[in-house]
C-alpha positions as CSV (number, residue, x, y, z in Angstrom):
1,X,0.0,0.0,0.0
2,X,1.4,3.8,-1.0
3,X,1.0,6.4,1.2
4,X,0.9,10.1,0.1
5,X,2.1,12.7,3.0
6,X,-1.2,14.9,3.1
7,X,1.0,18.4,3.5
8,X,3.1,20.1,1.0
9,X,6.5,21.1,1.9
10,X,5.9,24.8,2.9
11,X,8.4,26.7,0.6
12,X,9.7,30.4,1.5
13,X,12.9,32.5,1.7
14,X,15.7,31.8,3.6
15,X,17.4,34.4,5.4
16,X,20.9,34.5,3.1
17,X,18.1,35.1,0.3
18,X,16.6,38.0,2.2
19,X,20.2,39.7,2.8
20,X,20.8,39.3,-0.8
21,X,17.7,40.6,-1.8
22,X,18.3,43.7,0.5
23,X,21.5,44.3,-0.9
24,X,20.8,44.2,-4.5
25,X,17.8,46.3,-4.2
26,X,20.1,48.5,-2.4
27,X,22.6,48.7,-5.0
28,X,19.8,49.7,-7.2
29,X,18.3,52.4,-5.1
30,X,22.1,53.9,-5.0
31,X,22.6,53.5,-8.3
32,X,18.9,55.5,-9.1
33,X,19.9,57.8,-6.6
34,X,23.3,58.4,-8.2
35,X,22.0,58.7,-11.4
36,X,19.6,61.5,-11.0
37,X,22.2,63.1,-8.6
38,X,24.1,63.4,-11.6
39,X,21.1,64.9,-13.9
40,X,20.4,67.5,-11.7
41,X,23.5,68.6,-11.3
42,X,24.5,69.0,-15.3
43,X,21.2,70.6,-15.7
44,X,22.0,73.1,-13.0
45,X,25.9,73.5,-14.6
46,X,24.4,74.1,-17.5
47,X,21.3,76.3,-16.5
48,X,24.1,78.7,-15.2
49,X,26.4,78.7,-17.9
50,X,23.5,79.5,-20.3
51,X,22.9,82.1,-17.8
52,X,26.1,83.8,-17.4
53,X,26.4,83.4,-21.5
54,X,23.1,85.5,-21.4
55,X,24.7,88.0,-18.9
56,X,27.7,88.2,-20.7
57,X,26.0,89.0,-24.3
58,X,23.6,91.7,-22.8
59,X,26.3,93.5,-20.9
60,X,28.8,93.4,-23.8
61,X,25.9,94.7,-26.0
62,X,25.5,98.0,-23.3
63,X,29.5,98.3,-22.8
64,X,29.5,99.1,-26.6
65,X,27.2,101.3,-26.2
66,X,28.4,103.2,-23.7
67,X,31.9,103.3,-24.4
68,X,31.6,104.5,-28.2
69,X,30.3,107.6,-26.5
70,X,33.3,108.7,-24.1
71,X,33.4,111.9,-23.9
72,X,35.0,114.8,-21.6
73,X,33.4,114.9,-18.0
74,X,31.4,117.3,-17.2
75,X,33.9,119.3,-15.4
76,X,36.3,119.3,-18.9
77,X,38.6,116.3,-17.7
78,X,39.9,114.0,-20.7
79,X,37.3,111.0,-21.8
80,X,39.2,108.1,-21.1
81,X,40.5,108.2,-16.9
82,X,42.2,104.2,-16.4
83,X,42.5,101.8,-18.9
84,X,44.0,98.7,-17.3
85,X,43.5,95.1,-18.1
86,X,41.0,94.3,-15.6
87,X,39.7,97.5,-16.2
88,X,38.6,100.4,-17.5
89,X,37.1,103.7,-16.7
90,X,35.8,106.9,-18.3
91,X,32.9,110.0,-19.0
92,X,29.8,109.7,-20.4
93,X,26.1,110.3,-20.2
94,X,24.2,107.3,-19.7
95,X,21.1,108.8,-18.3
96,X,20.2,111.3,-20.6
97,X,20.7,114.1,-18.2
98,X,22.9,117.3,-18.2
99,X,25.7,115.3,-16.7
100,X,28.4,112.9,-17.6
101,X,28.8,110.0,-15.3
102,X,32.4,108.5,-14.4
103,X,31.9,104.9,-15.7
104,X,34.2,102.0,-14.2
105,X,34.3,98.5,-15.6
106,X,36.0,95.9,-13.5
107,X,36.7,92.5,-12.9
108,X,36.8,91.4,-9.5
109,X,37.2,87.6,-8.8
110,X,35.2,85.7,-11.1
111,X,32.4,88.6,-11.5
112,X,32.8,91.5,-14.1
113,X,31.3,94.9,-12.5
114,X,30.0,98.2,-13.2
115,X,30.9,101.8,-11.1
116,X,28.9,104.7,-11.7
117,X,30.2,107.7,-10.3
118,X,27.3,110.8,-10.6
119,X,29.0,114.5,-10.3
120,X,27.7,116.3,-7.4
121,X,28.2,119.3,-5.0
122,X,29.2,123.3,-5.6
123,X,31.9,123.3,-7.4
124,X,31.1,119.6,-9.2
125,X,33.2,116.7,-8.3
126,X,33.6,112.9,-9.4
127,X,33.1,111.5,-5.3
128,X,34.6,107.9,-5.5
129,X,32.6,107.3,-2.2
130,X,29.5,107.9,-4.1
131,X,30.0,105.1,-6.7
132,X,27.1,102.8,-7.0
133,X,28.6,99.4,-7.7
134,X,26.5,96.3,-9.5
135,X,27.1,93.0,-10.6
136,X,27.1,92.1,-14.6
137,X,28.3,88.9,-15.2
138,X,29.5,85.8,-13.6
139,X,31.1,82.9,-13.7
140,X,33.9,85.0,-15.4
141,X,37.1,82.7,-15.6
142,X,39.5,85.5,-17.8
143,X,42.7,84.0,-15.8
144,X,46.2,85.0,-17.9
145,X,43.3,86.8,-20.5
146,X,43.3,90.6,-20.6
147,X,40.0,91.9,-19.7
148,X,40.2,94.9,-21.5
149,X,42.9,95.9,-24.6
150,X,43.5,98.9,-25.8
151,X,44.8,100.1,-29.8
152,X,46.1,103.4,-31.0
153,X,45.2,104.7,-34.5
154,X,47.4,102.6,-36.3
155,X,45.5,99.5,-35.2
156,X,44.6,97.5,-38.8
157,X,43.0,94.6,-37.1
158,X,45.9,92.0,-36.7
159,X,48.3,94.4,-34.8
160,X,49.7,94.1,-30.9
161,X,47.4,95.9,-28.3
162,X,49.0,98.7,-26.5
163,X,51.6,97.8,-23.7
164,X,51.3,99.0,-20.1
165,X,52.2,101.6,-19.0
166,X,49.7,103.0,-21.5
167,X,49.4,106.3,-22.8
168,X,45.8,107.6,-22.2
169,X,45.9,110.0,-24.8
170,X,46.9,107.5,-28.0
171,X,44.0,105.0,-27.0
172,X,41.6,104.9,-29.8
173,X,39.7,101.5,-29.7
174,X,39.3,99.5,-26.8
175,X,38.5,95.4,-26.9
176,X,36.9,93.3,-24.9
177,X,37.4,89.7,-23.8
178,X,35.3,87.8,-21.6
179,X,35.8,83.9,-20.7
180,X,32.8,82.3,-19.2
181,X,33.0,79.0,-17.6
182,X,30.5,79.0,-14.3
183,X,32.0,75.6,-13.3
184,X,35.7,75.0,-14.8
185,X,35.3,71.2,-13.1
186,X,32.4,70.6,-15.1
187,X,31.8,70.8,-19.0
188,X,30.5,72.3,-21.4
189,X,33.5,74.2,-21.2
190,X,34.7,77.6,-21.0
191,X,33.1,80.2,-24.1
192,X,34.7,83.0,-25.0
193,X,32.8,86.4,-26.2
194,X,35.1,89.2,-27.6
195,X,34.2,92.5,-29.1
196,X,35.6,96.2,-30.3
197,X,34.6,99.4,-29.5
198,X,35.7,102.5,-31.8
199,X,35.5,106.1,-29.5
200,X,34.1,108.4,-31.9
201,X,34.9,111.2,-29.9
202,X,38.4,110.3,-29.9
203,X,39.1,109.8,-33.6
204,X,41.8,111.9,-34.9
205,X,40.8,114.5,-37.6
């Protein structure tokens, strides 16, 4: 006679298989985890970089502006008042008013700023404690790069800025380099926007 055992084996996990199981899903969770880490962070790199690419172009577009029209301040000094390669200073009216504003570009760590000095007081003075300072761009990373470059009238386009100590009067056209990189450990990579500015108030006759 054959007997059947009534009662099934009862079948389950063991603990070893519940450790592993932990640790793979664990491995997966990091992995997930990682992975996203990672996403957010490139979009933020490059969320910032298109942002200080943004910054760069508008600024450039009202340095240009500004700087074409140097003129004499509005106490009769000369147009142009420091021209350095991290910066650069001069007159003109950027307000529309009677009066020319001392305007100072500068680079200052990794953020290109503006000055604006207003003339005030009996008899009118240029009050470097009354500049008003803002931020343009950022994530400037210019290094060993001139900021600012300055030519004389025999500049033809290929030919050697002027060297420091420069002479004030024989500047004539003024360039501008700007490297932007907001995070030189991460790509895309630096960009680098350059431009020219002709003073028409300083061309020779």
């Amino acid at each position: 006679m054959t007997f059947f055992n009534k009662y099934n084996t009862k079948s389950g996990f063991t603990l070893i298989e519940v450790l592993v199981s932990i640790f793979i899903l664990t491995l997966i969770g990091l992995a997930v985890s990682s992975f996203f880490k990672d996403i957010f962070s490139f979009n933020r790199i490059i969320s910032g970089s298109l942002t200080a690419q943004d910054e760069a172009r508008r600024a450039l577009k009202t340095m240009s502006a500004e700087i074409r029209t140097a003129s004499p301040s509005s106490l009769g000094a000369y147009p142009l008042t420091q021209t350095a390669a991290s910066s650069f200073a001069f007159y003109t009216n950027i307000d529309g008013d009677s009066f020319k504003e001392q305007v100072r570009y500068f680079l200052e760590g990794a953020t290109l700023k503006k000055g604006v000095i207003k003339p005030s007081g009996s008899p009118l003075t240029y009050n470097p404690a009354n500049e008003i300072i803002t931020e343009l761009i950022h994530g400037v990373a210019n290094a060993a790069t001139p900021t600012f470059s300055y030519y004389d009238e025999n500049y033809d386009g290929t030919t050697q800025g002027l060297v420091e100590p420069i002479n004030i009067s024989v500047v004539r056209l003024v360039g501008i380099t700007v490297v932007i990189d907001y995070d030189p450990t991460q790509p895309p990579g630096p960009m680098t926007l350059t431009t020219q500015i002709n003073m028409r108030n300083l061309k020779d006759n």
